[in-house]
N, C-alpha and C positions, 0 to 999 in steps of 0.2 A: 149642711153646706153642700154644693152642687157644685163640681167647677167639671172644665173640659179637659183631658189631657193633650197637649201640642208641644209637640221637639221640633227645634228648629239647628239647620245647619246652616250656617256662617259661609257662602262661597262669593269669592270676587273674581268674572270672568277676567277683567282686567289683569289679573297678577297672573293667570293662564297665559295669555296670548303674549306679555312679559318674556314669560321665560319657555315659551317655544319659539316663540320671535330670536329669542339669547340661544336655538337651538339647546334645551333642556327639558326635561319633561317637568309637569308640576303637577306634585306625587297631591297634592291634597285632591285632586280627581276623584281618590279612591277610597274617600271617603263616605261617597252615593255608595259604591258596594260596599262596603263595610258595614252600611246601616243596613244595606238590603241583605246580605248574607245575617247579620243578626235577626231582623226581621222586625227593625223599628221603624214605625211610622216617622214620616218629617216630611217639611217644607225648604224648601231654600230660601234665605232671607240676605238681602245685599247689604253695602254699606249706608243707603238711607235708610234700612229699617233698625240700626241699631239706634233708635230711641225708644221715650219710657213708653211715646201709644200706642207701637207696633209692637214690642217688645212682651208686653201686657196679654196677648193672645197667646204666650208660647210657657211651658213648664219648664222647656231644657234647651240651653243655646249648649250645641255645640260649635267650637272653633279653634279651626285648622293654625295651622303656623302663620305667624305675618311678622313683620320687621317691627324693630323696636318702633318707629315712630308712626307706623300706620295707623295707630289708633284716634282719633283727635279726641283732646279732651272732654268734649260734652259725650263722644259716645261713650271713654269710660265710664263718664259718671253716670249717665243712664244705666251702663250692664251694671255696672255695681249697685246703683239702688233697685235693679229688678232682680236682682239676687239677697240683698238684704230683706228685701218685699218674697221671699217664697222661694224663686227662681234656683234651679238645678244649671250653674254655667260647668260646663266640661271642656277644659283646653288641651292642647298637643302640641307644645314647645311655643304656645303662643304668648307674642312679646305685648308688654304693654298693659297688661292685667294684674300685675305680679302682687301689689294691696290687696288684690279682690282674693288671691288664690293663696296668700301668706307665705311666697316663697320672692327668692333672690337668686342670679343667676352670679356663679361664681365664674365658670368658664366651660368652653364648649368641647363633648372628645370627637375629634373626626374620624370617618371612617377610614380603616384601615388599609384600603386601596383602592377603591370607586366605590360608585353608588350605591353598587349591589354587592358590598362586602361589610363586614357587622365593626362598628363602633366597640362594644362592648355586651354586659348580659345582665339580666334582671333574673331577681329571685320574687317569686311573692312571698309576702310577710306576714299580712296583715291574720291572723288566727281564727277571727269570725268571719271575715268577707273572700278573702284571695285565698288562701292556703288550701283549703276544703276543694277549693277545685281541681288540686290535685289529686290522683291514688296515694293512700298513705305510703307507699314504697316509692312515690317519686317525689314528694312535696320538697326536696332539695333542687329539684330538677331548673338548670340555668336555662334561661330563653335567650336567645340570640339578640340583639338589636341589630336591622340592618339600615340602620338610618343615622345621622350624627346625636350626638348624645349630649344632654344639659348635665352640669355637674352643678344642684341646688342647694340651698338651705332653706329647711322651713318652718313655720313659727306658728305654733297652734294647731300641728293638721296628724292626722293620721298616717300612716306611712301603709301603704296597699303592698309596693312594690320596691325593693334596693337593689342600688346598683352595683356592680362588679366592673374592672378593666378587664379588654378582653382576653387578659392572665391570668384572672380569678382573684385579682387585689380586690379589697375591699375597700372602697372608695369612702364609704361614712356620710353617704347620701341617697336619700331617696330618687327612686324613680318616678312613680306613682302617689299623689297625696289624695289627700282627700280631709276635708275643713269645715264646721259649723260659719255659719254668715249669717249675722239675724237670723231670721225667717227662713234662710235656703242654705245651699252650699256649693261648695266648687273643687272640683276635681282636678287636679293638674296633672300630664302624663309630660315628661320629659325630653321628650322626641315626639317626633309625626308618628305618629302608628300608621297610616293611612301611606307614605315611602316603606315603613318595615314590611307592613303583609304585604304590599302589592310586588315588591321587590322578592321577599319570600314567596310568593305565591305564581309569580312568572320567570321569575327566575331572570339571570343575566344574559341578555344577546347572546345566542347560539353562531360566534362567527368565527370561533378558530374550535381545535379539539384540545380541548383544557386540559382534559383527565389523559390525555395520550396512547387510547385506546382504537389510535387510526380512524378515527369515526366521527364524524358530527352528531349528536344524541344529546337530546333534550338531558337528559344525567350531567352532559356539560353544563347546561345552564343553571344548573344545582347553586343557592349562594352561600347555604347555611356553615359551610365547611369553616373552622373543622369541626361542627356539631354534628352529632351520626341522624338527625333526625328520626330517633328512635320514639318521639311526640310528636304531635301537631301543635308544635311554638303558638304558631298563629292563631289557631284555634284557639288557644289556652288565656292567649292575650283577650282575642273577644268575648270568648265565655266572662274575662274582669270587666270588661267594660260593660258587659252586659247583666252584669250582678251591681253594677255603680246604677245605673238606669232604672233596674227594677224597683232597689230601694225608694224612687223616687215615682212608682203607680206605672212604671213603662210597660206596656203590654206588648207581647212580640211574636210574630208569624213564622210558626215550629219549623226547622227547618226539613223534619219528616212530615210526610201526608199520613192521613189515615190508610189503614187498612180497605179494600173494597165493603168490609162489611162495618163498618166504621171504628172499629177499635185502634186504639190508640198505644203504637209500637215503640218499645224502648231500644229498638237499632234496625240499622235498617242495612240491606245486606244486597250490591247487586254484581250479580253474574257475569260473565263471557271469557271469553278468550280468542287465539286466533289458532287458524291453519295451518298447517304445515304440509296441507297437500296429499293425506290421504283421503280419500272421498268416503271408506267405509267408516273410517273414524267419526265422522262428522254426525253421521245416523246415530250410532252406537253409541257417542256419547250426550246426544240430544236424548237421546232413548232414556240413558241411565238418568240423565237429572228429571227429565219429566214421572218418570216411575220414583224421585224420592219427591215431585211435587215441587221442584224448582225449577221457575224459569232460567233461560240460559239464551246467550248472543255468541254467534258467531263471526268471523271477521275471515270474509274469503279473498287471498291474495291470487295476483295472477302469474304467470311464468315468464321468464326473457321475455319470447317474443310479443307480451299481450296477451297471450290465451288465457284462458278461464281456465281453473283448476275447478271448476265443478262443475257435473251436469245437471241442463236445467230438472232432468227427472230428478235429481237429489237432493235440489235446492227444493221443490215441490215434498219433496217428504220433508226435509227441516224446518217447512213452515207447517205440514201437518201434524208434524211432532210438540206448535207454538214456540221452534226454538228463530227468534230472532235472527236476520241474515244482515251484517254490515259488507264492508269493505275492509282490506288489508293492501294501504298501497305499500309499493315495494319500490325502492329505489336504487339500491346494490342488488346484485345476485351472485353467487360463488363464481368464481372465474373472471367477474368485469370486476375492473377497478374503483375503489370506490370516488364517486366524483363529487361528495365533499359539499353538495347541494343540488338543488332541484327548482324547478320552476311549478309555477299553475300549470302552463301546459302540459307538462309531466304528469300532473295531478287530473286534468281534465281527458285525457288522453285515457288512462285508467279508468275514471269513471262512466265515458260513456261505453266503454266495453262491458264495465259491469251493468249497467242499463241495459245496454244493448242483448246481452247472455240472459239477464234475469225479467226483465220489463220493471225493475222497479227502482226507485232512488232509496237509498240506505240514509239514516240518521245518524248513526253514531259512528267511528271510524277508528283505525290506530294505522300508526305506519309502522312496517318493517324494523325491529330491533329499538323501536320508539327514535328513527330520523328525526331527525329537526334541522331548522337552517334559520337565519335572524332572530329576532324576537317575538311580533304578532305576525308577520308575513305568512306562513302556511294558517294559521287561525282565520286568516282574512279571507286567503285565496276560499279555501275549504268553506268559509260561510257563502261566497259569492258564487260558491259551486252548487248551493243550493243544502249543503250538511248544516247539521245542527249541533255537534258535540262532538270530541275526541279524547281517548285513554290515553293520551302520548308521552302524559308526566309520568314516566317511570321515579318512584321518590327512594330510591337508594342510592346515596353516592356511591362509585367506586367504579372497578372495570373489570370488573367480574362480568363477562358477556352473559349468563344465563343464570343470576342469583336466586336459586329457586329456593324456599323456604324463609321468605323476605317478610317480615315487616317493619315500614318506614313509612315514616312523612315529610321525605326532604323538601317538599314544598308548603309545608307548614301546616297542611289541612287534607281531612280527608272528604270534606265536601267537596261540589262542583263550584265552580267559578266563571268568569265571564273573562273571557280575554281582554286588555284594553291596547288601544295604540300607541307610539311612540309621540315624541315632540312633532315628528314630519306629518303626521294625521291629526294633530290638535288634540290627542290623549282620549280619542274619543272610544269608546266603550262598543265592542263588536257582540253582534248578537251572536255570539258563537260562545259554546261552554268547553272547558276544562272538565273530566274526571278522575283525578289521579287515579294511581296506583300503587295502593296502599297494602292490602294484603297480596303476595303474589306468592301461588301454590303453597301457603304455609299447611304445614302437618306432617311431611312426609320429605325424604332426603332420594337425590338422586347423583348416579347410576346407582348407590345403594340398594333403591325402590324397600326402603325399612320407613317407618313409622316413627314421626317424631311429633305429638300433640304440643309442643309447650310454647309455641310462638299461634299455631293456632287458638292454643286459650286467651293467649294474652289479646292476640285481635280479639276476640269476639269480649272479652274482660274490657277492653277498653272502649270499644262499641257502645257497650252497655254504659259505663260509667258516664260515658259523656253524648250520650243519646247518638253517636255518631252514621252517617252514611256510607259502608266501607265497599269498595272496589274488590271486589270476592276474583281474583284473575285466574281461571283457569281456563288449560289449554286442552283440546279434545286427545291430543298423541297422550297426554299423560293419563289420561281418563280412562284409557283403552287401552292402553300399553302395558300399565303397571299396577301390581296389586295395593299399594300403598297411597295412588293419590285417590283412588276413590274411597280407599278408608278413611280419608282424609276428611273428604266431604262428608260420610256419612257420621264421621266423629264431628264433625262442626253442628250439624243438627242435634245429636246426640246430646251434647253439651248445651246448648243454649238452655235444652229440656230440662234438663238437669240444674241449672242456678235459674229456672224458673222465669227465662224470656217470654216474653210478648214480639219476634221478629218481626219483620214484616222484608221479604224477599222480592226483588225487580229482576228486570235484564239490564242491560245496559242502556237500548234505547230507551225503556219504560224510566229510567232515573232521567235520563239526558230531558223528558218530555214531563217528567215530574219542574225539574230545574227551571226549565223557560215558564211555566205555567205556573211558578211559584212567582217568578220575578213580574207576573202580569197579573198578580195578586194583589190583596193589600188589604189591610186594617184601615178601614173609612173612616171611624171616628172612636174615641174611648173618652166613657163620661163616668165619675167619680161622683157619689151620693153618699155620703156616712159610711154605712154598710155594704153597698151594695155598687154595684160596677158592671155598665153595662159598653159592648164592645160590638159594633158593626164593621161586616167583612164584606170585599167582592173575593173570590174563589174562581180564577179559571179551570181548577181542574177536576176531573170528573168525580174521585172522590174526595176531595172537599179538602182544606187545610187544617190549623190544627193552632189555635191561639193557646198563649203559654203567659203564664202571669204569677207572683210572689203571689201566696197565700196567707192567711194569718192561721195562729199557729190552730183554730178549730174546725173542722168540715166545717162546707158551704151547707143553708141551709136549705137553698135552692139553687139548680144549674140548668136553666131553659135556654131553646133556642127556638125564637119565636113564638112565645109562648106554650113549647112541650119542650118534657123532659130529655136532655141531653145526655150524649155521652161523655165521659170526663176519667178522669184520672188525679189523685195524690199520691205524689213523689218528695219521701222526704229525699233529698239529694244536695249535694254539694254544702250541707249543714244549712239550710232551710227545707220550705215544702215548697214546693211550685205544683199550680193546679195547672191540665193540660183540657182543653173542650176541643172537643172534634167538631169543626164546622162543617155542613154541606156544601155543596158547590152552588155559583153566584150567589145572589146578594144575601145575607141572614143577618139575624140580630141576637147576640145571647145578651142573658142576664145572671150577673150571678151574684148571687144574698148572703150575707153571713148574718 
């Protein structure tokens, strides 16, 4: 049997311009990233295409939230016979399906004070598919929901996912289902995942100072409180979603690239830090990471008046050292008051001085103590400035001005992300990236300057575990200052060595220019033969991407790409195998035979 593999997403512009019209954003926008950070192929399919002949070209309809009576009868009955006929339908509090998916809704929990504060918490359950994706030391571990919450019943289904009040009561209801249907099946999640990440992932309007730390800082816009985001929630959520998919032949675009020489890396690790305005420091510690063979970014802020705190002759060694040169805007300095927000011009004002000092435009960027002001407004300004990415999600709640020996994922992910816009810009999706900051100087304690490895291990432990891309933040004063953060670093290599890594290390811009060149990527087509599965890519980036697929439980018995032998990888992981093939860059074709 030969069939084609096709996921289709469910979007109706119409209930968009609805409820930005109603002044509200509509979260199911973000569900284009969500399939693009997992790295699933799909089409958008509208309300005429929910019939049996359109319907008939796709494997997996996913869809978003709609009101109980949006559905009209013929298109039920068509998803439900294209799901009894084979079809994989995946929903997200969506109304009007409830036969197809064996659940009933009893009553709805709201969120506990806006949009971007959490309803309640999921646990995963289920012991072959969810649970495994935890570390066996956290498979208790509560997920936040920041979105309204269905409280279900359901009849015949598997349970993935249960719910909790956000008291830790135990409610006696699934989150997450999942249900045979003839021939196919259907997954139900309980809430929009697509309001949870995106709400976790940007967090709440930065327009008062929440946490009461005199400051405006993206740490305000933190939603997950009171969760310590000592996980990446979000993450954890799509690795399920993404194990519901696979079961059904989804082939998906790895969120790490190959290495330059094309091996295939189980974390991936990138560098920088910022300035604090010594200029010998900056050599000194570009110096020590290129002599341990890591790249490193710098982020050069300027003083009151504008001046540049670096000479061009030191910028000139920092780039022949290959350490990366950003920007650090600044918006307080000690002595001015802080004024609580900033403008583009503020912003444009600094950059052409760094231009102007260096002759060149920076990629990647942080502000000062991680400022923020609105929601996407600096994401905006900073992409129309010509940037491409920014570190500015510091992810540990609290007010701790300098929490050094940090690791968090108050924003639910330690990958990069894509800003999106509010209701007032139609929710539209900024070519500008997010890269948290998730490990910050872990290994070593300050003014102590004593050695502390055990948040270091667990970053690079968790890394590993979930293939992750981690924000390594270190600043050059500590590098060069103290004897303990560079033992820090060189314990972080040490270690990887040691539980028998495959890293693969960036700078900051080199991840920012990985991220955009993954999302200008894509899996072209995936075709299913008996045995065999063959998977066409385009690859914008120079070393190639990296397709990721359920394996059965034997070696393949061949893994070509275009017809020669491929690189590849088997990973028993998460209580399956998943085989990984390193693609080259543009267009290829593998095959792979069991």
């Amino acid at each position: 049997m030969k069939a084609k593999f096709n996921a289709a997403l469910f979007y109706d512009d119409t209930l968009r311009q609805v409820a930005n019209d109603g002044e509200r954003n509509y979260w199911p926008v973000y569900y284009a990233e969500i399939l693009a950070r997992i790295g699933l192929p799909y089409a958008l399919v509208g309300p005429d295409e929910l019939c049996a002949e359109a319907l008939e070209n796709y494997s997996v309809l996913l869809m978003p939230p709609s009101g109980e009576n949006y559905l009209r009868p013929a298109q039920v009955e068509a998803v439900s016979r294209w799901v009894r006929l084979g079809g994989l339908l995946v929903g997200f509090g969506t109304r009007g399906l409830d036969a197809v998916f064996g659940i009933s809704l009893a009553e709805t929990i709201p969120q506990a004070d806006d949009e971007f504060s959490p309803s309640s918490f999921i646990r995963l359950s289920h012991e072959q598919w969810t649970v495994p994706l935890l570390p066996r030391d956290e498979r208790d571990c509560a997920l936040p929901v920041l979105a309204p919450m269905q409280c279900i019943s359901a009849v015949d289904c598997q349970e993935l996912a249960h719910l909790y009040s956000i008291f830790g009561k135990d409610l006696r209801c699934p989150a997450v289902t999942y249900r045979t249907v003839g021939k196919g099946a259907a997954c139900y999640w309980a809430y929009d995942l697509a309001h949870c990440v995106w709400a976790m992932h940007q967090g709440r309007p930065v327009l008062k100072d929440y946490d009461g730390d005199g400051q405006l800082k993206t740490r305000d816009g933190i939603a997950i409180s009171p969760w310590s985001g000592e996980l990446p929630y979000a993450d954890v959520m799509l690795f399920t979603l993404r194990r519901i998919l696979a079961e059904h032949h989804a082939v998906f675009l790895h969120q790490l690239p190959p290495a330059p020489d094309g091996a295939i890396p189980d974390a991936l690790f990138h560098w920088g830090g910022d300035d604090c305005g010594w200029q010998d420091d900056f050599i000194s510690a570009a110096q020590f990471m290129k002599d341990l063979g890591l790249p490193y970014h710098i982020n050069i802020m300027q003083g009151p008046a504008g001046n540049t705190l670096l000479s061009r002759e030191n910028y000139a060694k920092l780039k022949k050292l290959g350490c990366e040169v950003g920007i650090q805007f600044r918006f307080t300095f000690e002595g001015i008051d802080d004024p609580y927000a900033f403008t583009k011009e503020d912003m444009e004002f600094q950059l052409d001085t760094h231009r102007a000092a260096y002759g060149e435009m920076p990629v990647v960027t942080v502000f000062g103590r991680c400022e923020w002001t609105g929601w996407s407004e600096p994401a905006r300004w900073l992409a129309e400035l010509g940037l491409k990415g920014d570190n500015n999600r510091f992810s540990q709640p609290g007010i701790i001005p300098n929490p050094l020996n940090t690791l968090a994922f108050g924003f639910g992910t330690a990958y990069p992300f894509h800003y999106y816009e509010d209701w007032r810009r139609q929710n539209r999706r900024l070519e500008f990236t997010c890269q948290p900051i998730s490990d910050y100087e872990c290994g070593f304690r300050y003014p102590e300057d004593k050695i502390d490895f055990s948040k270091l291990h667990r970053s690079i432990d968790l890394a590993e575990f979930w293939n992750l891309a981690l924000n390594m933040f270190r600043h050059p004063f500590y590098i060069v200052r103290t004897r303990s953060a560079p033992e820090s670093i060189k314990e972080a290599l040490v270690y990887m060595q040691k539980q028998g890594m495959n890293p693969l290390h960036l700078a900051s811009d080199q991840m920012c220019l990985w991220w955009h060149a993954r999302s200008a990527s894509a899996i072209e087509s995936i075709h299913i033969e008996e045995s065999t599965v063959s998977v066409r890519t385009h690859t914008a980036y120079p070393a190639g991407c990296i397709i990721q697929l359920l394996s059965s439980e034997r070696e393949p018995i061949l893994v070509e790409i275009d017809g020669k032998p491929a690189v590849y990888k088997m990973r028993e992981q998460h209580n399956v195998r998943w085989l990984y093939v390193a693609m080259p860059s543009g267009y290829a074709s593998a095959v792979v035979r069991y």
